[in-house]
Backbone bond lengths (Angstrom), bond angles and torsions (degrees), N, CA, C in turn:
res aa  C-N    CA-C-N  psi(-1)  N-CA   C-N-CA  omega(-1)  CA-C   N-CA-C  phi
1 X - - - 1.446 - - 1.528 109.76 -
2 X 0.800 115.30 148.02 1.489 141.22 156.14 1.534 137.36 -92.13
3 X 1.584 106.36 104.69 1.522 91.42 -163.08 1.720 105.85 -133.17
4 X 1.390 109.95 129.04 1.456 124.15 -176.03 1.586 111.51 -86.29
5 X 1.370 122.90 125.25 1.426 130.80 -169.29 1.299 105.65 -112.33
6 X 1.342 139.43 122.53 1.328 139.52 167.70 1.522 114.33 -61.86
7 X 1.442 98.61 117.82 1.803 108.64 -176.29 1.798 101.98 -64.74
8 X 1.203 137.45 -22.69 1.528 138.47 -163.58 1.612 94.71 -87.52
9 X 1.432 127.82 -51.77 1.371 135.34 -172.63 1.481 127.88 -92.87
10 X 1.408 98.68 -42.40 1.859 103.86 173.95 1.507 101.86 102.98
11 X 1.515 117.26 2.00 1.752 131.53 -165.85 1.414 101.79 -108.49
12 X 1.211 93.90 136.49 1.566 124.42 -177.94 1.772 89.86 -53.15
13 X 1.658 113.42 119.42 1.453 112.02 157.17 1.314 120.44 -80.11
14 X 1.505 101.07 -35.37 1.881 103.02 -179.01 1.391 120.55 178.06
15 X 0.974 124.99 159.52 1.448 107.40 -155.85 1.730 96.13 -137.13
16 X 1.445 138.97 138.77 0.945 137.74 -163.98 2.019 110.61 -132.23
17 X 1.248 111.46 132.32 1.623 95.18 -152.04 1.772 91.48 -119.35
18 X 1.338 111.31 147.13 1.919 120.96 -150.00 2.174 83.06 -114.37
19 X 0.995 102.88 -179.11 1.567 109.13 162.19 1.201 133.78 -81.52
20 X 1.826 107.47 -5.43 1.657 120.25 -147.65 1.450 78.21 162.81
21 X 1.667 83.34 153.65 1.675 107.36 -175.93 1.299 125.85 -48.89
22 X 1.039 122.33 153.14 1.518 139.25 167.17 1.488 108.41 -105.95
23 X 1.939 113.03 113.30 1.267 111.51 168.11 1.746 109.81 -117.42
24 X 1.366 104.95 6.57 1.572 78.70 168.82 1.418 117.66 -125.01
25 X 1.331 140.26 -156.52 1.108 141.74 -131.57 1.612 102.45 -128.08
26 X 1.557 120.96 121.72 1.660 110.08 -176.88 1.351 120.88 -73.57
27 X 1.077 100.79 159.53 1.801 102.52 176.60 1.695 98.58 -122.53
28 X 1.451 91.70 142.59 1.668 106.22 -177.66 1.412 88.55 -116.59
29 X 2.072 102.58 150.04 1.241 109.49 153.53 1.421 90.98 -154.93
30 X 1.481 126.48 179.23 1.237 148.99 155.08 1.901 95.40 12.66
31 X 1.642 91.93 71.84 1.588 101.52 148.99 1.949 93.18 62.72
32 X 1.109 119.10 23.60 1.650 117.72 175.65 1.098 128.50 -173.98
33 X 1.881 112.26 116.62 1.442 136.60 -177.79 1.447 117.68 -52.86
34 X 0.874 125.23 111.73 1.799 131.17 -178.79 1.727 98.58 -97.59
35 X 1.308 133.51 150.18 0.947 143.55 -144.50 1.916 138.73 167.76
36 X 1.628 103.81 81.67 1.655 87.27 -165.91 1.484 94.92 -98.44
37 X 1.290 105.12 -178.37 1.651 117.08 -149.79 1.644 92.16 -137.22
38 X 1.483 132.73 151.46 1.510 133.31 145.76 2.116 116.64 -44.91
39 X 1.135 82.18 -29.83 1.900 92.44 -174.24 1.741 100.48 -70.22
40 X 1.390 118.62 1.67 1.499 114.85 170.50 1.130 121.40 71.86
41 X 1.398 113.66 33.19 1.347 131.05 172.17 1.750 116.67 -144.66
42 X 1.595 106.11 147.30 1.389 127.25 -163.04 2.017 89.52 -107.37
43 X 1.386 92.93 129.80 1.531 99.34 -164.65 1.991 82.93 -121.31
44 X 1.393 113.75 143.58 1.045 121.36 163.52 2.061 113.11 -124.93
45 X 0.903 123.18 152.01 1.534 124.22 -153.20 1.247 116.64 -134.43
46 X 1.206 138.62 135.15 1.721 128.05 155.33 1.377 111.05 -68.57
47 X 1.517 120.01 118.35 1.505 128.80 -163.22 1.867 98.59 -58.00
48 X 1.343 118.92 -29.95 1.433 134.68 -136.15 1.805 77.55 -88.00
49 X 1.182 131.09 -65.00 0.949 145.93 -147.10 1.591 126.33 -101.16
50 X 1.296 110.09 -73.40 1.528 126.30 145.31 1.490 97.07 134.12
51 X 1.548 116.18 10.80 1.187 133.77 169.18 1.973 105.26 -30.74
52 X 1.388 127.34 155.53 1.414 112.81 159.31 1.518 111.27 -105.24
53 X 1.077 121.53 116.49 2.008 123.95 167.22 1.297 96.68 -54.35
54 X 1.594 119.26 -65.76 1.507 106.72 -137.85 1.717 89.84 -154.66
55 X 1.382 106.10 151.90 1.436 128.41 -177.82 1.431 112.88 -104.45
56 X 0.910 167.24 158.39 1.547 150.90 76.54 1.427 150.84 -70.74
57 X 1.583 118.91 92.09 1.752 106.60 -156.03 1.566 99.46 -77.45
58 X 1.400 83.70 146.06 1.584 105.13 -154.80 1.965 95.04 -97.51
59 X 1.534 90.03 -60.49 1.456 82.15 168.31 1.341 101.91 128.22
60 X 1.512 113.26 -17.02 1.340 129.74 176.99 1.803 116.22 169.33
61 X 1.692 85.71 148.73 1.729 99.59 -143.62 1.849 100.16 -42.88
62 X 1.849 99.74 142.51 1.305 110.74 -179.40 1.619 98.32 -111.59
63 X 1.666 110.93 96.86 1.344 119.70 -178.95 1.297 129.73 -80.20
64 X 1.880 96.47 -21.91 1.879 109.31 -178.75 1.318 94.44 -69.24
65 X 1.662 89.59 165.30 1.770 106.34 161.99 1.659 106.60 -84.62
66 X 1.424 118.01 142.72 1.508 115.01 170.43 1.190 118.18 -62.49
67 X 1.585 110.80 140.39 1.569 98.03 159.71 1.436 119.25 -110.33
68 X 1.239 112.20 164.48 1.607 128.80 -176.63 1.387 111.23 -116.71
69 X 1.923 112.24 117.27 1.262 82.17 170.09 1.830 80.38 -158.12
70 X 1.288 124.81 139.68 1.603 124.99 -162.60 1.022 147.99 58.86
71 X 2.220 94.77 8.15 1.702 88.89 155.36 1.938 76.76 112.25
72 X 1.703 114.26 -11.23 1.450 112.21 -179.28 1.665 111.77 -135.83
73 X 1.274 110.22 123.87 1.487 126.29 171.73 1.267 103.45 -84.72
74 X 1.588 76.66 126.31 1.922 97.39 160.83 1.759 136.84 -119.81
75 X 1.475 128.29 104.07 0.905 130.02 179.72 1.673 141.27 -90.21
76 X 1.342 107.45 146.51 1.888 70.75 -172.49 2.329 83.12 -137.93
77 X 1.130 92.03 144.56 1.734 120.98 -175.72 1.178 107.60 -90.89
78 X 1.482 121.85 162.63 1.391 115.92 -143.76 1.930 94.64 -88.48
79 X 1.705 104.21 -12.17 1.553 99.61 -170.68 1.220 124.78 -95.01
80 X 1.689 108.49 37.04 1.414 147.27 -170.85 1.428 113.85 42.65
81 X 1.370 127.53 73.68 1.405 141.30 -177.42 1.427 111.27 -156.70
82 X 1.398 94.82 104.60 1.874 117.12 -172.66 1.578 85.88 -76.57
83 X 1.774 87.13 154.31 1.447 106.97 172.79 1.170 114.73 -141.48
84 X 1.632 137.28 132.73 1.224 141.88 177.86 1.649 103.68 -120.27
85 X 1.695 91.35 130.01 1.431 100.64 -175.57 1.862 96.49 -118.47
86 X 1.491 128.24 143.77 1.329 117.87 159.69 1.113 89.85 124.81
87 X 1.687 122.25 170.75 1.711 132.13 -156.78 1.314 97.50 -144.82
């Protein structure tokens, strides 16, 4: 799971649940949670909410944290095949 804590209160904002564990670390940008899961899928999020936009099956567990850098996330899965999403 994935769970967003309000920095003003210390209270759980929302909590977002994967198929299988989550071991790596989210990346925020422009209002949206990036997020891969052991269940082999790349989860993207409304930061505000914890709503999910968009999925991507990866095909096998995505353990790194994403990175952000030009507007494009890059992920890479444990069956060594990086992925760049964004234009």
């Amino acid at each position: 799971m994935v769970h967003a804590i309000d920095a003003k209160t210390g209270k759980v904002a929302w909590i977002f649940t994967t198929r299988s564990r989550v071991e790596s670390s989210p990346a925020a940008a422009a209002g949206r949670v990036y997020i891969g899961s052991n269940d082999g899928r790349f989860y993207v999020l409304e930061a505000a909410t914890g709503k999910k936009l968009w999925e991507y099956e990866a095909g096998a567990a995505v353990s790194s944290s994403p990175a952000i850098s030009d507007g494009k996330v890059v992920i890479a899965a444990q069956d060594g095949r990086v992925y760049c999403f964004g234009g």
